[in-house]
KERO-582999 format. One record per residue (C-alpha): residue number from 1; chain; y, z, x. Coordinates in nm, 4 decimals. Example, Ala and Ser with C-alpha at 12.3 -4.5 7.8 and 13.67 -1.06 7.14 Angstrom:
! KERO-582999
[r 1,A,[-0.4500,0.7800,1.2300]]
[r 2,A,[-0.1060,0.7140,1.3670]]
! end
This chain:
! KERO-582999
[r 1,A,[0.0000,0.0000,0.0000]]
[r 2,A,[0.3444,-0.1099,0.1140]]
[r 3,A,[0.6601,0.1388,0.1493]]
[r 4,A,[0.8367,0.1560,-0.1995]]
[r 5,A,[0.7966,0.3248,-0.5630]]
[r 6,A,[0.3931,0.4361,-0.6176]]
[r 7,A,[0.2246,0.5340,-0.8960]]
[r 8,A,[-0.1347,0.6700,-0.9440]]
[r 9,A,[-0.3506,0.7301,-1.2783]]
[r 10,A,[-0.6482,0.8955,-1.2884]]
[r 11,A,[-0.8869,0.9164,-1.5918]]
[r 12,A,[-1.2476,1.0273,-1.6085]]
[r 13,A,[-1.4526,0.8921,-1.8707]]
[r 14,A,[-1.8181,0.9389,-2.0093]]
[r 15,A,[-1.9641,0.6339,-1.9406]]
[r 16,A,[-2.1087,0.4720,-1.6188]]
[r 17,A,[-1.9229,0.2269,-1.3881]]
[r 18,A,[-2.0743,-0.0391,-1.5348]]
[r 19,A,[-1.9638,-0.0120,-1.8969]]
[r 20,A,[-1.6086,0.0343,-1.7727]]
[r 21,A,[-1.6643,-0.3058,-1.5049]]
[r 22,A,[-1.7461,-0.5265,-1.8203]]
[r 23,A,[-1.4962,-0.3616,-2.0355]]
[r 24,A,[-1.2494,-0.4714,-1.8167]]
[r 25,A,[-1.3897,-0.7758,-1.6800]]
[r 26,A,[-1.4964,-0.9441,-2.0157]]
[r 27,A,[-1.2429,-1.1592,-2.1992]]
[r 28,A,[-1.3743,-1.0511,-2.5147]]
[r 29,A,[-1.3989,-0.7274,-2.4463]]
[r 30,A,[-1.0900,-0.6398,-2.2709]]
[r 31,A,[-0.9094,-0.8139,-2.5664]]
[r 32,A,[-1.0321,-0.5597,-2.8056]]
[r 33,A,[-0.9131,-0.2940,-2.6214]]
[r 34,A,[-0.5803,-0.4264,-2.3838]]
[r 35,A,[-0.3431,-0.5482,-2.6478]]
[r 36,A,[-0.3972,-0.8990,-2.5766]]
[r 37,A,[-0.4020,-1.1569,-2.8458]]
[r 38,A,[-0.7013,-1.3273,-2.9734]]
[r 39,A,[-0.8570,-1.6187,-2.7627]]
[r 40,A,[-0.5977,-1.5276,-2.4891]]
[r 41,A,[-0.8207,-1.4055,-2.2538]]
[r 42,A,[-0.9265,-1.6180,-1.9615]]
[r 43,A,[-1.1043,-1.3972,-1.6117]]
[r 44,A,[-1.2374,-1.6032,-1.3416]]
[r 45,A,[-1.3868,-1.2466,-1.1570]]
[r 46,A,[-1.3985,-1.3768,-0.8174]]
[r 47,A,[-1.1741,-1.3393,-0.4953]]
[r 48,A,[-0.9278,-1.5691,-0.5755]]
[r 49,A,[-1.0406,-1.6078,-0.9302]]
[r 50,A,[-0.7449,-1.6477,-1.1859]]
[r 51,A,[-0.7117,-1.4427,-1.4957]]
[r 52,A,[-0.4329,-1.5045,-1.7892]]
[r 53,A,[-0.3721,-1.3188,-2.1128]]
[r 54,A,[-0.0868,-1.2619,-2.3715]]
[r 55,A,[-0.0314,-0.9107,-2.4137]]
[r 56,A,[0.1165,-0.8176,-2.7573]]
[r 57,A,[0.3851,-0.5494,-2.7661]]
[r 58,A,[0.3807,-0.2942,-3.0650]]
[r 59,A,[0.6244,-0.4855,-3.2921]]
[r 60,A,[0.4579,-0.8125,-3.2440]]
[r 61,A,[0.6261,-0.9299,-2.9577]]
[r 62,A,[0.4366,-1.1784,-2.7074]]
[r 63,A,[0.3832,-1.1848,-2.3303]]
[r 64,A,[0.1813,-1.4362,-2.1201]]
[r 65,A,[0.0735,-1.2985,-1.8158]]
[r 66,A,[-0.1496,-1.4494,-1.5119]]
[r 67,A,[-0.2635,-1.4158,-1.1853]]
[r 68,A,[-0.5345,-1.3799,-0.9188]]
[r 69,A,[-0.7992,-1.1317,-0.8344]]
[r 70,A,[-0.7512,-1.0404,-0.4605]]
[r 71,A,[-1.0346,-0.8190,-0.4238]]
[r 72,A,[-1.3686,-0.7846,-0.6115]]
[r 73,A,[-1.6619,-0.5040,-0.5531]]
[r 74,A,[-1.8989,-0.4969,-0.8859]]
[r 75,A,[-1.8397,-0.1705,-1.0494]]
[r 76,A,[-1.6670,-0.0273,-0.8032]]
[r 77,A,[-1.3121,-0.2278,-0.6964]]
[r 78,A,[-1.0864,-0.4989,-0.8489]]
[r 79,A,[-0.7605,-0.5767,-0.7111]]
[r 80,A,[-0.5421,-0.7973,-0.9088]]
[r 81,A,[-0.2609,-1.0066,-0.8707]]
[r 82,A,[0.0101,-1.0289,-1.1095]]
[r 83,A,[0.2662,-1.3368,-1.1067]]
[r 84,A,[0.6102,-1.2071,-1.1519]]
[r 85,A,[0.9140,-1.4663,-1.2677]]
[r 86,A,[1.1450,-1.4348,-0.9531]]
[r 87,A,[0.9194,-1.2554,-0.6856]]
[r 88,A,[0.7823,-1.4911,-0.4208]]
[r 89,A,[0.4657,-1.2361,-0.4379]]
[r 90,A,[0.2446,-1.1298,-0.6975]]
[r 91,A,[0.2580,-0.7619,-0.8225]]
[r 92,A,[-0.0909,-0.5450,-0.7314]]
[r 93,A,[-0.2177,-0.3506,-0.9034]]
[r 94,A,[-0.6093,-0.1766,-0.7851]]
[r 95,A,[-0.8594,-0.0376,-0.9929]]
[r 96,A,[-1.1386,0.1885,-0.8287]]
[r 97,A,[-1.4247,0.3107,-0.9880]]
[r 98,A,[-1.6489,0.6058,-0.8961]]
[r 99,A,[-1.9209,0.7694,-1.0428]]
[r 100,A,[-1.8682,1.1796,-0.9349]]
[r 101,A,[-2.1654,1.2564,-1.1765]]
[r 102,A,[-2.4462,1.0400,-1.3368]]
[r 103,A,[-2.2806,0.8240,-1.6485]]
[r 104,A,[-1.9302,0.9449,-1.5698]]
[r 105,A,[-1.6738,0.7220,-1.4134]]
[r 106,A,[-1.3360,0.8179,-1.2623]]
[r 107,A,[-1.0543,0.5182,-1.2785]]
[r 108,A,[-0.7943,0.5423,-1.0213]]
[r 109,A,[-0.5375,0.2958,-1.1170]]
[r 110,A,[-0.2662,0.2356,-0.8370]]
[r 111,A,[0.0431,0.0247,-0.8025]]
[r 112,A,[0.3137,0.0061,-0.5821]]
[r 113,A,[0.6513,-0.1652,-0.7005]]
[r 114,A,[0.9762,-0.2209,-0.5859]]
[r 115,A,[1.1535,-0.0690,-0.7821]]
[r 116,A,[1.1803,0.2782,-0.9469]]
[r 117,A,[1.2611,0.0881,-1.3000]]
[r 118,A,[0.9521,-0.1303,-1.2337]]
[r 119,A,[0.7040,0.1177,-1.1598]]
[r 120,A,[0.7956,0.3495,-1.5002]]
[r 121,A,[0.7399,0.0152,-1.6980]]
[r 122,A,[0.4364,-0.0555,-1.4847]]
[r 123,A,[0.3037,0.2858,-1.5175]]
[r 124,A,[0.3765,0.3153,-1.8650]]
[r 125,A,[0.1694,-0.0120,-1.9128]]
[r 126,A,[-0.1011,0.0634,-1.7215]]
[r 127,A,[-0.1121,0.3977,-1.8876]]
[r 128,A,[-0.0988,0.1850,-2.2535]]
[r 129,A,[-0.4558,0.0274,-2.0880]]
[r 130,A,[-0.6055,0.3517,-2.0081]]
[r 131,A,[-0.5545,0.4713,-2.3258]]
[r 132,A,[-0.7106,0.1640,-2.4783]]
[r 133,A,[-0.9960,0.1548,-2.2681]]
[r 134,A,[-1.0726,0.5330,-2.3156]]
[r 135,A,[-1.0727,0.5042,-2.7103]]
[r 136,A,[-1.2858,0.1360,-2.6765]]
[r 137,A,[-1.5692,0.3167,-2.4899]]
[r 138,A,[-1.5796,0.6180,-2.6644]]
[r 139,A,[-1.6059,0.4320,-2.9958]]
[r 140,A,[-1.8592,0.2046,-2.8360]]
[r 141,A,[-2.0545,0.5037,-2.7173]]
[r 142,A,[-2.0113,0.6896,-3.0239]]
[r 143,A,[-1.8157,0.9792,-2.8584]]
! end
């Protein structure tokens, strides 16, 4: 991580990795739970894979977002890329998964931006996807 404004989110959830890795890494499921509009979802899960979605705000608005995936461990790391209008480099943002006891998962979500404006609306978003993902799982495990 470079010099500038950090944030880190932790969550611990009662499911293994793997749920959580194809929560997040399935178009069709990460649309049910990340506020993205239907059929929006495109994830190429490689190094160097692209991913695009439209995120839909609370009242309705629309945003189309893409980018790359920089790093990729199954179940255990993704680093994305976001594309930012005006920034001649993407915005990362790393997930890291780890199992601290059998079928529970800890997310560590980390971002660094460069700005302190940036990183509340970053955080706030990525905290927005926690959420999300926390009440997806737990429904889909009956929790």
């Amino acid at each position: 991580m470079s010099d500038g404004y950090s944030y880190t989110l932790t969550r611990t959830l009662d499911v293994p990795a793997v749920r959580v890795w194809q929560a997040w890494t399935t178009p069709e499921q990460y649309e049910q739970w990340a506020h993205a509009a239907a059929g929006s979802v495109e994830m190429d899960v490689r190094p160097g894979g692209a991913w695009k979605s439209t995120m839909v705000t609370p009242d309705g608005g629309q945003f189309p977002l893409t980018g790359s995936y920089l790093d990729v461990t199954e179940n255990r790391l993704l680093v994305t890329g976001m594309d930012v209008p005006g920034r001649t480099s993407p915005a990362v943002m790393t997930m890291e998964l780890d199992e601290p006891d059998a079928g529970r998962t800890r997310i560590v979500l980390r971002q660094t931006c460069d700005s302190a404006e940036e990183r509340d609306l970053a955080e706030q978003g990525s905290n927005m996807l926690l959420d999300g993902l926390s009440a997806y799982l737990a429904a889909d495990t009956g929790a």
